[in-house]
ZAMARGU-4260 file (C-alpha; in steps of 0.2 Angstrom, whole numbers, plus 5000, padded with zeros to 4 digits):
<rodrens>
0) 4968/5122/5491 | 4953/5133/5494 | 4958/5145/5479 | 4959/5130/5468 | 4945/5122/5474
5) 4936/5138/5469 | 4945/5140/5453 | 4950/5123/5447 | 4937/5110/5453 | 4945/5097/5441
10) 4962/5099/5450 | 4954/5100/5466 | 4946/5083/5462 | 4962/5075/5461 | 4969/5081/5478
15) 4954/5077/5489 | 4950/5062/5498 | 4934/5051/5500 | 4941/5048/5518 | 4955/5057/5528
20) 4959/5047/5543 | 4971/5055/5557 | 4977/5049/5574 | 4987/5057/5587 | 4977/5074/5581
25) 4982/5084/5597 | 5000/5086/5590 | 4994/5095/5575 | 4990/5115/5572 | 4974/5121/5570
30) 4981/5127/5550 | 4983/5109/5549 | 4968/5102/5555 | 4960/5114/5542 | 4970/5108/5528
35) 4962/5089/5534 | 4944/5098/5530 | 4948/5104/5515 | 4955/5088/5508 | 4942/5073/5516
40) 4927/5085/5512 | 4914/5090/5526 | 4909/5070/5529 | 4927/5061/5527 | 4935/5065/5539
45) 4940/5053/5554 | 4951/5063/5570 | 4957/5052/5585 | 4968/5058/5598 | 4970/5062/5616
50) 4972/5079/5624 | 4981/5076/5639 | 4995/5066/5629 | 4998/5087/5618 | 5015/5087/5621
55) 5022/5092/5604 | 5031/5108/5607 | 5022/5123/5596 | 5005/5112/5599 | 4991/5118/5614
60) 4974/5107/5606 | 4959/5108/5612 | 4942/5099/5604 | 4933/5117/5601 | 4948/5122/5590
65) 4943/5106/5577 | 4925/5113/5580 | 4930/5130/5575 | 4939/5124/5561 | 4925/5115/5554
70) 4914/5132/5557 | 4927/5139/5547 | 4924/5128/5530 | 4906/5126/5533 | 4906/5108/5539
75) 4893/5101/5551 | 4902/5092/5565 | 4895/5075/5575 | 4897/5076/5592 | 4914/5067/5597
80) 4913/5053/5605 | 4924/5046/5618 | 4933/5029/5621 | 4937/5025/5641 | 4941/5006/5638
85) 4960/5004/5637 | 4966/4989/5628 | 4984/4991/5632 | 4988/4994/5649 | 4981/4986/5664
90) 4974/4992/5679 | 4990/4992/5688 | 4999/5007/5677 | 4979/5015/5671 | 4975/5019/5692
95) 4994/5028/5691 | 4989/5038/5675 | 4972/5042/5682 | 4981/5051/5697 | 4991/5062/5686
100) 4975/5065/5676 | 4968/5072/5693 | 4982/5085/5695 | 4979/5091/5678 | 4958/5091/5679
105) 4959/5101/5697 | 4974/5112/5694 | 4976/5114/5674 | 4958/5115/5669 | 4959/5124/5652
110) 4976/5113/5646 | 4965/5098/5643 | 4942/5093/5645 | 4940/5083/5659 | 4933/5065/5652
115) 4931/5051/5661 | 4946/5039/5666 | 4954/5025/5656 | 4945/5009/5663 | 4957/4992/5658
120) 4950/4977/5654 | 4964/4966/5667 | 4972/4969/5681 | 4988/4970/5684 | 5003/4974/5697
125) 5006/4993/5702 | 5022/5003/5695 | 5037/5001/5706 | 5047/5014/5714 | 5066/5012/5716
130) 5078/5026/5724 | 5094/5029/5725 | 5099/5015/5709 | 5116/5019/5702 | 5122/5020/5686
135) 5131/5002/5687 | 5115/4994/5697 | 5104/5001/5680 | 5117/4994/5669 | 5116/4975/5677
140) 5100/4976/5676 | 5099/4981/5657 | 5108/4964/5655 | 5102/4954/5664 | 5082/4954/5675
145) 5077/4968/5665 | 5085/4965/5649 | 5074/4973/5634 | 5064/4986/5644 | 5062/5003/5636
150) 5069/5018/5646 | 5060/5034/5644 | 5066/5051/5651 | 5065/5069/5645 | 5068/5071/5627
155) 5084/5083/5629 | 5093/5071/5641 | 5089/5054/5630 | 5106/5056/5621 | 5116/5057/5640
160) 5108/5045/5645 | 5111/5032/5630 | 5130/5035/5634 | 5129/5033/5652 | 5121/5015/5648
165) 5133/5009/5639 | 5126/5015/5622 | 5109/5006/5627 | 5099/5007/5612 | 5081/5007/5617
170) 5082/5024/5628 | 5071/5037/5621 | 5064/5055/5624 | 5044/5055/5631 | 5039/5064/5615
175) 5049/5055/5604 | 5040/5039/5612 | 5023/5044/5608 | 5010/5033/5598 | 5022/5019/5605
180) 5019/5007/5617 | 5033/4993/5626 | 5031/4978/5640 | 5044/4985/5650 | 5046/5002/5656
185) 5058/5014/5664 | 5053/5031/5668 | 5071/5037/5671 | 5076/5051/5682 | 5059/5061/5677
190) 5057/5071/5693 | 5075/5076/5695 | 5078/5085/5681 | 5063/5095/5681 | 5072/5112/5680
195) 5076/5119/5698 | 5063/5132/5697 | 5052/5121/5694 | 5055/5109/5707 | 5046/5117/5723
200) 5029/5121/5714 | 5031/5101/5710 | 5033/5097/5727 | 5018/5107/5731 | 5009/5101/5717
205) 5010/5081/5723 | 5009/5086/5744 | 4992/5094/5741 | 4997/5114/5744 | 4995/5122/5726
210) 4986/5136/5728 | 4970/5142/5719 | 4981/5152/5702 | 4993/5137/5701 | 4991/5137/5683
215) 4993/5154/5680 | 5008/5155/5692 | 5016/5139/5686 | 5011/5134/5668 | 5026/5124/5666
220) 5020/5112/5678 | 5007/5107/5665 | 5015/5102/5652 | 5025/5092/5664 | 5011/5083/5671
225) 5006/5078/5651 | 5023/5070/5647 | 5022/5060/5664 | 5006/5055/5659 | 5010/5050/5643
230) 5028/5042/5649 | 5014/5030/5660 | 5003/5025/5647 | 5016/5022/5636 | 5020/5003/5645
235) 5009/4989/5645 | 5013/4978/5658 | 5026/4982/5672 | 5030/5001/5676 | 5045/5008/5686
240) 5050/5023/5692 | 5069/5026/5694 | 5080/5040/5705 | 5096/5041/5703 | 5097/5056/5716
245) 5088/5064/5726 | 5078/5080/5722 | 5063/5091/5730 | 5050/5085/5717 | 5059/5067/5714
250) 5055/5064/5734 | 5039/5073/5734 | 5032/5063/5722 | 5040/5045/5730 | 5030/5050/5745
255) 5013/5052/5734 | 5015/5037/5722 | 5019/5026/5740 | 5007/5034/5751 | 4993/5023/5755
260) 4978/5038/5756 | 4980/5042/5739 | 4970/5030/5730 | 4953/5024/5741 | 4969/5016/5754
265) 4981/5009/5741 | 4995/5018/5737 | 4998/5020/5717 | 5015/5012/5716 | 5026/5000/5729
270) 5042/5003/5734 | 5055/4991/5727 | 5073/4985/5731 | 5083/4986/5716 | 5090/4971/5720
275) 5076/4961/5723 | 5068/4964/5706 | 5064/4949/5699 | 5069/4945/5680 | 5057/4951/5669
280) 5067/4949/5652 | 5058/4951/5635 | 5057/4935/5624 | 5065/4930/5609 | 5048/4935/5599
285) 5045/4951/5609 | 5062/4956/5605 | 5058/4952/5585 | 5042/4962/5586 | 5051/4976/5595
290) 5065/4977/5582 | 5052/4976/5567 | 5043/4993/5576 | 5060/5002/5576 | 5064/4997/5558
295) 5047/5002/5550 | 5048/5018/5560 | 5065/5022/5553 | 5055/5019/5535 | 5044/5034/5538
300) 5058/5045/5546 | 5063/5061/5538 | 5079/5065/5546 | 5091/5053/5544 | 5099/5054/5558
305) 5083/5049/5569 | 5083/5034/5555 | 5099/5028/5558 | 5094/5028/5578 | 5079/5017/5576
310) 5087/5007/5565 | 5101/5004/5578 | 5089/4999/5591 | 5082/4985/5578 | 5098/4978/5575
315) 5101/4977/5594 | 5083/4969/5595 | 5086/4958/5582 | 5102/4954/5588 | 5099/4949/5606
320) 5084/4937/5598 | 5097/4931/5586 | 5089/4934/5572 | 5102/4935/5561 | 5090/4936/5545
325) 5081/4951/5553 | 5100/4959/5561 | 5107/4958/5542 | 5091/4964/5532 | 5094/4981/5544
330) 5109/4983/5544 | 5107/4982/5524 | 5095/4996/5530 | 5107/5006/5541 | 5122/5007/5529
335) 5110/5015/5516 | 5102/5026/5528 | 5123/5032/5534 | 5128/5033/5517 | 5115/5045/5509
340) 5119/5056/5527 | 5136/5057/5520 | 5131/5063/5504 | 5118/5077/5512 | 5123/5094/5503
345) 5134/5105/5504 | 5143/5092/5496 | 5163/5089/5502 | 5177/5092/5491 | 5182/5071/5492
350) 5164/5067/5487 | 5163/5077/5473 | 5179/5071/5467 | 5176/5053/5470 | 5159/5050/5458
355) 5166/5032/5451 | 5166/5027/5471 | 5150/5034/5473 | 5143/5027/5456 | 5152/5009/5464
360) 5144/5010/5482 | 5126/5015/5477 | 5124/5002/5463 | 5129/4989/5476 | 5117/4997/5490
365) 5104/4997/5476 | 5105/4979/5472 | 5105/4975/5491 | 5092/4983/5493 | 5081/4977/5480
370) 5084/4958/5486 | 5079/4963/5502 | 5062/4973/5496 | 5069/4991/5500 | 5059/4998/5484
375) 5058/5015/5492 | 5075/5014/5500 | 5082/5010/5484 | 5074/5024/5475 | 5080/5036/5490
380) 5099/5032/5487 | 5095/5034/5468 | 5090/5055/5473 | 5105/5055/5483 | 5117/5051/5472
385) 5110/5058/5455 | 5120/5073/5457 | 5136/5064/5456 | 5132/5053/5444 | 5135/5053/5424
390) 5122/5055/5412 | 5126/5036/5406 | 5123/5029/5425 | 5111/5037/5429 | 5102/5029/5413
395) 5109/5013/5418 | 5104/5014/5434 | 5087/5019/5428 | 5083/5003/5417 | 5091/4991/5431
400) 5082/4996/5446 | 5071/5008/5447 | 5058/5005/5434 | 5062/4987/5442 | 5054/4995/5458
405) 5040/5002/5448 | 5035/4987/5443 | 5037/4978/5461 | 5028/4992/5469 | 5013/4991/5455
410) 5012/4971/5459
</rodrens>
């Protein structure tokens, strides 16, 4: 982009951007944050983003690199500004997130700046704490009081625990969760699979022992503390903490979230008995607008099969609203999605040798599709199966649908 910039301002001209606008900018690289100047200019561009939520692996981000950067291509920074006023959680879960933001200001000082914490504009009940629940108590509950919440734990254990639930769809990794937010939240056996090596440092972390070089001793512990934050602030209304077993850190940190001294005399969470939790299932339209997130997500996604997983927890959304308008229009979705995963090279001997099949199954995705307002997706299954098509289908193919998507998407 510099060189043709330098060389070509005409075709410059048409790559850049009056405005560039970008959120969630601690999960980007610095090369990336410099490919943002060069395309919104020295006065168009708009960064948002947190640094205590820089849990991206391959990402460390700090403000000063976006300064540097902006040295770099000769652009005059304003000084950032900072938002404290959170519209989505209340007080209840923000006073939580604010004493995991304490560990990482006194003991991680150069992994994110120290700003001020997030003030909410209600109050609201503390996160829960509950010990010792079984894989069958966590099941009734999916079904019944709790039916709809989102269950977050670490990202390499979401798949395990999806099976374990009883294929419970909305159960996702931390970082995968990111940028979200859900009514209802289970952080899910967080403190007990933090890797063994790491969980006495925990433990010392939350009782108030680490030493003075605890960062430089225990780095891991770090990033840690910025997926629990960000598993917090993920929920809006009701919070809990779930142990399945116990662990060093898992108790450690039970005793800190409880303990009364560690927030001006109130403790952070309350205990809770896992029977006694009272229902506290999502509605009918909560489930609809929960479904609709899942489905526009799978839109944007680029692997397929982290597609077809959203779109699985939509229909399940849609379904348990029975909204069977909604339930059918993805499913429509998910068997496109499925089918151009089976048609990802290398290309199997059957596939290649069944075109007319092909040819049969994508015209008929196509026009489903196209009912339903699946321009893009349309045009997606069209790629896919090109190379298995004749020179004659893919002009039919051509006239019927996808200059019919041009014309949609122009209107």
């Amino acid at each position: 982009i510099k060189e043709t910039r330098e060389v070509d301002p005409d075709a410059y001209e048409q790559i850049q951007r009056s405005k560039v606008y970008v959120d969630e900018v601690q999960d980007y690289t610095q090369l990336e944050i410099l490919l943002f100047f060069y395309l919104g200019g020295p006065n168009g561009l708009f960064l948002a983003g947190d640094p205590a939520q820089s849990v991206v692996e391959g990402t460390e981000f700090r403000f000063e690199e976006i300064r540097s950067c902006g040295h770099f291509v000769g652009s005059v920074l304003q000084k950032p500004k900072t938002v404290n006023v959170n519209f989505r959680s209340h007080s209840g879960i923000l006073n939580c997130a604010g004493g995991v933001l304490d560990f990482m200001f006194t003991h991680f000082p150069g992994s994110a700046k120290q700003l001020k914490k997030d003030a909410g504009l209600f109050q609201g009940s503390r996160p829960g704490v509950l010990s010792g629940a079984s894989i069958n108590q966590l099941n009734i509950l999916l079904s019944d009081k709790l039916k709809g919440a989102v269950i977050l734990t670490h990202d390499d254990s979401a798949r395990h625990w999806r099976r374990l639930l009883n294929d419970y769809k909305l159960v996702y990794g931390i970082r995968e969760a990111k940028g979200l937010e859900f009514k209802t939240v289970i952080i899910l056996d967080f403190f007990r699979e933090i890797p063994p090596s790491l969980q006495k440092p925990w433990r010392e972390l939350v009782l108030g022992r680490a030493g003075q070089d605890f960062e430089r001793s225990c780095p891991q512990v770090g990033t840690l503390l910025k997926l629990l934050y960000t598993g917090v602030t993920r929920c809006i209304e009701k919070l809990f903490f779930v142990e399945t077993r116990s662990s060093t850190a898992g108790d450690a940190t039970m005793r800190w979230l409880t303990k009364k001294e560690s927030h001006g005399g109130i403790a952070f969470a309350t205990r809770n008995n896992i029977n006694d939790v009272e229902a506290m299932s999502m509605t009918s339209d909560e489930f609809v607008s929960e479904g609709i997130n899942n489905a526009e997500l799978a839109q944007t996604a680029e692997d397929l099969s982290q597609a077809q997983l959203l779109l699985e927890r939509a229909i399940w959304c849609f379904e348990q609203s029975e909204n069977i308008e909604l339930a059918s229009k993805a499913r429509i979705h998910s068997s496109s999605v499925q089918f151009r995963a089976e048609l990802q090279p290398p290309y199997d001997e059957k596939n290649a040798n069944d075109c007319a099949m092909i040819e049969m199954r994508a015209a008929q995705l196509m026009e489903s599709l196209t009912k339903e307002g699946f321009l893009f997706e349309a045009v997606n299954i069209f790629s896919s199966v090109e190379p298995f098509l004749s020179d004659y289908t893919k002009e039919e193919l051509g006239k019927r649908f996808i200059c019919k998507v041009r014309l949609l998407s122009e209107e």
